[in-house]
N, C-alpha and C positions, 0 to 999 in steps of 0.2 A: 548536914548543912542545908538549909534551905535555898532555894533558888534565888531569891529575893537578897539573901543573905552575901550570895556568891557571884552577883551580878555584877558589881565591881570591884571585888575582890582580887587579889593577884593571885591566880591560882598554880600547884605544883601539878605535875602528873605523878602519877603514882600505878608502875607496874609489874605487876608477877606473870610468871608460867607456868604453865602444864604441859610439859615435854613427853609426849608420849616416842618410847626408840622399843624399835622391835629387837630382839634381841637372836643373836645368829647362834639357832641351834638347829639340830637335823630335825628333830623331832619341835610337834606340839608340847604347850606346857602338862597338860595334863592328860596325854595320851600318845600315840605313837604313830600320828599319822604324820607325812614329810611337811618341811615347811617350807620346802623347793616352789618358786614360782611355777606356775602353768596355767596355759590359755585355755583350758577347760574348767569350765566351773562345775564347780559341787563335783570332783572324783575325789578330793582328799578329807575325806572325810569318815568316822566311824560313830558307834553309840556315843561314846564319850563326850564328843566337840558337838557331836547331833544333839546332846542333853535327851537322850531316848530316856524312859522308866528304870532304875535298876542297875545302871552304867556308874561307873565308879571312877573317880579322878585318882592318877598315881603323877604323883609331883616328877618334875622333870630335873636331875642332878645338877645337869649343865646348865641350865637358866638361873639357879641360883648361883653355880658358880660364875658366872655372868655379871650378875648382879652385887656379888661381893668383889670381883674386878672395879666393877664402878664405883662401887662402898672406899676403897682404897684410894682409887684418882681421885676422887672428889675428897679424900681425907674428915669422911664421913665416920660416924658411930656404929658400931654394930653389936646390938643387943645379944643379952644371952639369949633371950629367945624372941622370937617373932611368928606369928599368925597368921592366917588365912581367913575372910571373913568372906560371907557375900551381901553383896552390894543389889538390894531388889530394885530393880528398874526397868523398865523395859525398854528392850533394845529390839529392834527387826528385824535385826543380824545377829544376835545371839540366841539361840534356839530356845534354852531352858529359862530365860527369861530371868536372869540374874547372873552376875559377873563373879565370878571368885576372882578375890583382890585381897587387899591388904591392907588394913582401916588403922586400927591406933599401935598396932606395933609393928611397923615397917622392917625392912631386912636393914634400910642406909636410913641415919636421920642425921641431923645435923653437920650437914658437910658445908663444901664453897666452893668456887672455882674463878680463879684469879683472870680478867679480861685485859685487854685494852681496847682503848678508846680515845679516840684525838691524839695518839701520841701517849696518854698515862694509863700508868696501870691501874687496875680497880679491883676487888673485890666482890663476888656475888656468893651472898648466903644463898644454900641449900636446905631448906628445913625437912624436907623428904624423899625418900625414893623406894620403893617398892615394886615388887611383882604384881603381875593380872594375866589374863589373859584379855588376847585381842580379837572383840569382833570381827562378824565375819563384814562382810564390803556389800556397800547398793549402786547400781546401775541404776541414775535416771533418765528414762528416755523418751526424746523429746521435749527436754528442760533440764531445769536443772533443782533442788531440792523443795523448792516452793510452787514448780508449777510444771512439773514433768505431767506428760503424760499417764506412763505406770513408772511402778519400781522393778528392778530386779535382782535379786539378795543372790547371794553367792558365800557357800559359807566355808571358803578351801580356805580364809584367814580365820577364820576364829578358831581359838586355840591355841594363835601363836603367841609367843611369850612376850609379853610387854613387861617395861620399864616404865613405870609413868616419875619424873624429876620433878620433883615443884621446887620451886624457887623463892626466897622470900621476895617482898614487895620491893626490891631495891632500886629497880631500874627507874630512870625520873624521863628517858624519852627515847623514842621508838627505836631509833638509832643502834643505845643500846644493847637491844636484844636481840638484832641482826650478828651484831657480834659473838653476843653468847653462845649463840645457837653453831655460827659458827665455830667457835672453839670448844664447844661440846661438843661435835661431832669427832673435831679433831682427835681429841679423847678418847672416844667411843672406836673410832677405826683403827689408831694404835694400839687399843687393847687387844682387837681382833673378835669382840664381841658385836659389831655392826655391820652393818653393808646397806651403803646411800644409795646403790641401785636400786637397791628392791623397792618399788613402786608402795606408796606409804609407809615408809619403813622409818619415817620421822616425822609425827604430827605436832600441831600445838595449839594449845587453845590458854587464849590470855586473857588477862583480868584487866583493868583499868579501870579509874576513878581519881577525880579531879578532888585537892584537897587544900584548905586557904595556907598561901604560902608560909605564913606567918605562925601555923601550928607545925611546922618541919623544924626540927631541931639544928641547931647549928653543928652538927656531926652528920646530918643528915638522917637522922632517926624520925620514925613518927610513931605515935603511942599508938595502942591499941584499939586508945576510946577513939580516936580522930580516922581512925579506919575504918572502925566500923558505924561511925556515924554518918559516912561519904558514901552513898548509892554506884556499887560498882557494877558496869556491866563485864561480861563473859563473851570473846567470842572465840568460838571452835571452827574446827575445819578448815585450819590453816595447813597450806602441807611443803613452805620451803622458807629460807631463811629472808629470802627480799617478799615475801607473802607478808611476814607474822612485821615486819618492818612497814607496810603499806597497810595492811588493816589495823594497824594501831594507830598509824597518822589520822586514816580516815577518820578513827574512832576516837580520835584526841580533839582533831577540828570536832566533830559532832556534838561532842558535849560541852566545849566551851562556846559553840556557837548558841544549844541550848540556852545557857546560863545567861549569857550576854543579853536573850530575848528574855529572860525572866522566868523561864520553865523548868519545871523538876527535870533532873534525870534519873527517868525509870531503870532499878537495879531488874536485871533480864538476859537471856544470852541470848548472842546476836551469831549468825552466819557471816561465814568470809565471802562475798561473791570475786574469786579472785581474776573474772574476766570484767567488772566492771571497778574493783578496784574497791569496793564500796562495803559496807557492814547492812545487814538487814534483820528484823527483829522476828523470830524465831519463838519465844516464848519465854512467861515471867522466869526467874532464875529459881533453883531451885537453892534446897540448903538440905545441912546436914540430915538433918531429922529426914527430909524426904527417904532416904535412901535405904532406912530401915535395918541396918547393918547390923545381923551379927554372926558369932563363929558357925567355920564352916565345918562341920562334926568328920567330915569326912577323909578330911587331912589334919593330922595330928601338927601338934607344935613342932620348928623347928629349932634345934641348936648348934649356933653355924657360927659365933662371936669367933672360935679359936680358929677357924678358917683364913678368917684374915690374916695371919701368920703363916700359915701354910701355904698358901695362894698367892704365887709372884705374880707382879705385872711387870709388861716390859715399863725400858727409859718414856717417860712420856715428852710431848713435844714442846715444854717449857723446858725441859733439863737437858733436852737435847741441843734445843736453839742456844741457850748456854756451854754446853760442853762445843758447838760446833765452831763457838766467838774464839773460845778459849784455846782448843783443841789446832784450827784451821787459821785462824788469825782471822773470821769474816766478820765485816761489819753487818749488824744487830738487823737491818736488811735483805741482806742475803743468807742469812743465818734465819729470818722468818721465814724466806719463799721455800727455803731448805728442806725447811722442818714442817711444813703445810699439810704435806702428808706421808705416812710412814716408806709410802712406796718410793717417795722423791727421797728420802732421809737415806733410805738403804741403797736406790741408785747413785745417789752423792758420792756414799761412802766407799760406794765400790769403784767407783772412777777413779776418787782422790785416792785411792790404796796404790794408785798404779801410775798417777798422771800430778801433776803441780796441782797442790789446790785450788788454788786458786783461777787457774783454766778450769781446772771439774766445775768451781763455780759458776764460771760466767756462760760454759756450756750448761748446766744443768738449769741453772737458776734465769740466767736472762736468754739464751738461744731456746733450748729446746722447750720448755715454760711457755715463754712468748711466743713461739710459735704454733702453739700447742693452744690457745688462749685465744689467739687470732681467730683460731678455725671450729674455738668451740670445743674443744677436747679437752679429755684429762689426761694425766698417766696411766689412767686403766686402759684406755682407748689404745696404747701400742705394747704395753707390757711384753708383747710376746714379739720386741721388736727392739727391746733395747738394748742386746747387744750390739744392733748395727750401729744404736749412737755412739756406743763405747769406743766403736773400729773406728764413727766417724772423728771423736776424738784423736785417738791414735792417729790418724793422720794427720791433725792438727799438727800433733805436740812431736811429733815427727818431721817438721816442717815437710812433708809430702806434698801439700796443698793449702793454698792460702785461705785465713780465717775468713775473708770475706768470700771465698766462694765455698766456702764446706759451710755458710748459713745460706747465702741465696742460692745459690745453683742444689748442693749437692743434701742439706736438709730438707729443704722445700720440696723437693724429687723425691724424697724418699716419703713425706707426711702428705704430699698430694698423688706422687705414682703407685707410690708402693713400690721403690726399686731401691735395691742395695746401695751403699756407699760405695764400694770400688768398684761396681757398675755403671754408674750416672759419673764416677772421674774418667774414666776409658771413655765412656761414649762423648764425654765433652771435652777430652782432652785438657784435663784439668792438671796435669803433671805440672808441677813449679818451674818454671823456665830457669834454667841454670845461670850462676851467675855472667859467663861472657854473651848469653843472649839479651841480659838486662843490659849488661854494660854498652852494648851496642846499641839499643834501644834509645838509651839516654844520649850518647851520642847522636841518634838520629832526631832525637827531639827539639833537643839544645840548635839542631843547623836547620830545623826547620823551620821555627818560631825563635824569628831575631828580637821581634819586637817584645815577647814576653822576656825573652834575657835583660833586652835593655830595662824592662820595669823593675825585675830584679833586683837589676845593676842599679838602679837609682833608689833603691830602696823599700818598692813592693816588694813586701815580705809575703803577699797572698798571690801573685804571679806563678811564683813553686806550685800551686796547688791546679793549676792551668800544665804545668812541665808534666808533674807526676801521671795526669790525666792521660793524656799522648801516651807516657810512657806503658800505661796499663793497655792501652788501646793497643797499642803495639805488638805485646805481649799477649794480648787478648784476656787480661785479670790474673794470669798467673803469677805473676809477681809479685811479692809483698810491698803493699805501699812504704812503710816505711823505708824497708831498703833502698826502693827509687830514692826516697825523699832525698837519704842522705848520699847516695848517688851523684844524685842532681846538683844537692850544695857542694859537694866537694869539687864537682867539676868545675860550675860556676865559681865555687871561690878560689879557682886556681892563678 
């Protein structure tokens, strides 16, 4: 489409990905050095990942089996056999100056993976997914890729095993694939083949290209020819889910702004700069033919098709969020915050095995979550602390202590002190005030404030919430509000 052409045209977006997930194995793909983070550079390393003369690649069992986990979530194809190719390019971080990958016969093809968005659910084509290896990482210092001072290569990643996901072009705005990315990963960590901590250990580099609205099919389809007629650019070096959300906005304004001025948009891949928010032009875009691909003699074909039957996955986090509506009685809500991540899924489960579920819920999913969320944390951040939430339930559900203070007092004490449950109730005297302490309470209330009875009495119905106040004050919060409540009205309605 020419500029001229698409100037006032009503134009669609049109987006893909390249989901680069490193894949959690002890060893390198193609050698046996660790693939444990460490703040030393260049000690993991051998001939192999070094690309010395003479060094020989031996395929790594567990990255494929890895990758047939994914082959399955994604309810992808898997070939009788599939291939190793390399890919000649050069990299500054891969030593031997070519990438062993996986070109036309991929280990996953043709999968999906079902999203939401606004409320409905959607569908995203997966046209492929494959093994690589991952280079290794650059330090630029004193800038940043376009105007550092020097470089400095470090090459304890390359080696490790990559997943590269492509996606078809399905997504139509940036939004989108902040989603996906999200609920990919969700996938990815349920299977036990990932880990979001490790520092790059989820890349993405997207595609985009503006196309006339009016060639989008009423299914939402767009042909082949109207794709490849639309100048897309590429941008890489995205490295989190509100990244690949913000450089496609940039990247969506930038080409409609083009266009609206009357100018081509040059097909080229552009950098994320994710401190300015912005895309920058990096170099023309390459294409197939660039990359010179062919087999890699040194690893034989493999045949891994019947594996897929052999190789369980666990419940993934769509069938759990269902089984937990069904299962617990919760609303589709809290059956999502549930199911977010397997670690929350298995602490759910373990409360409600022992507690109403409906309290496991509103502790797991709205108390300890939210608090958790407030301060910037996840679940991995106390792991090795939840069984004190467990106790803190239990005290709940043992009426020992009242719900409003095992969140403010005696949660909060424990996510900012680091102190036990039945140590922050002791030291604050959080024991439930018995009932003839309440009952005395409310008698002192009621003779202290006449004038809230008489509002009461005349029919403020919001007066009570002025009684119950005093009453907790009294008490010093031990109390369960409700009890005062109904307390309070039975005396007043005598």
């Amino acid at each position: 489409m020419s500029a001229q052409s698409a100037e006032n045209a009503d134009l669609t977006t049109v987006i893909g990905l390249e989901v680069h997930v490193q894949l959690e194995t002890d060893t390198k793909i193609f050698c046996g050095c660790p693939t444990e983070p460490t703040d030393d550079p260049n000690t993991q390393t051998c001939p192999v990942c070094l690309g010395l003369p003479g060094a020989l690649p031996v395929l790594n069992e567990a990255a494929v089996e890895a990758a047939v986990k994914v082959g399955k979530a994604i309810d992808a194809d898997i070939p009788e056999e599939t291939r190793f190719h390399r890919k000649n390019y050069f990299y500054p971080d891969l030593p031997k100056n070519f990438q062993i990958t996986q070109y036309d016969e991929p280990v996953c093809a043709d999968g999906e993976l079902e999203i939401s968005v606004g409320g409905e659910r959607r569908t995203v084509g997966i046209r492929r997914a494959h093994l690589e290896e991952d280079p290794g990482s650059l330090q630029h210092v004193g800038g940043n890729i376009d105007n550092a001072d020097y470089t400095l290569v470090n090459y304890n990643r390359a080696g490790t095993p990559l997943m590269e996901i492509v996606t078809k072009p399905d997504f139509r705005e940036p939004e989108e694939t902040r989603a996906f990315l999200e609920k990919l990963e969700e996938v990815l960590e349920y299977l036990g083949v990932f880990d979001a901590s490790r520092d790059g250990s989820l890349r993405i580099d997207a595609n985009l290209s503006l196309v006339p609205s009016d060639e989008v099919d009423d299914d939402g389809t767009i042909s082949e020819d109207v794709l490849g007629a639309a100048n897309r650019t590429e941008v890489k070096n995205i490295s989190s889910h509100k990244g690949a959300e913000t450089a496609l906005q940039y990247e969506e304004g930038r080409q409609k702004d083009l266009m609206r001025r009357g100018r081509a948009v040059e097909q080229e891949t552009r950098h994320f700069n994710e401190t300015h928010g912005s895309t920058v032009s990096m170099r023309s875009k390459e294409e197939e033919k660039d990359y010179r691909y062919f087999e890699e003699a040194d690893l034989p074909p493999l045949q891994v098709s019947h594996w897929k039957d052999e190789i369980s996955i666990p419940e993934l986090p769509d069938a759990r969020r269902e089984r937990f509506q069904d299962e617990y009685g919760l609303s589709d809500e809290a059956a999502s915050k549930l199911t977010s991540t397997k670690q929350v899924a298995d602490f759910y489960e373990d409360v409600a095995a022992e507690y109403d579920a409906d309290l496991a819920a509103t502790w797991v999913a709205d108390e300890l979550l939210g608090e958790l969320n407030y301060r910037d944390m996840a679940v991995t951040d106390v792991d090795d602390r939840l069984d004190e939430v467990k106790r803190l339930v239990e005290l709940v559900a043992a009426d020992d202590i009242t719900a409003k203070n095992a969140k403010e007092v005696v949660l909060r004490g424990m996510l900012d002190d680091g102190d036990a449950p039945d140590d922050i109730v002791e030291r604050e005297d959080l024991g439930k005030t018995d009932d003839d302490a309440v009952a005395a309470a409310v008698t002192e209330a009621i003779e202290e404030n006449p004038d809230a009875v008489a509002d009461y009495e005349d029919g403020d119905d919001g007066a009570i919430n002025f009684l119950v106040g005093q009453v907790m004050g009294k008490t010093g919060g031990s109390a369960d509000p409700g009890t005062v409540n109904q307390k309070l009205r039975a005396a007043l309605d005598e």
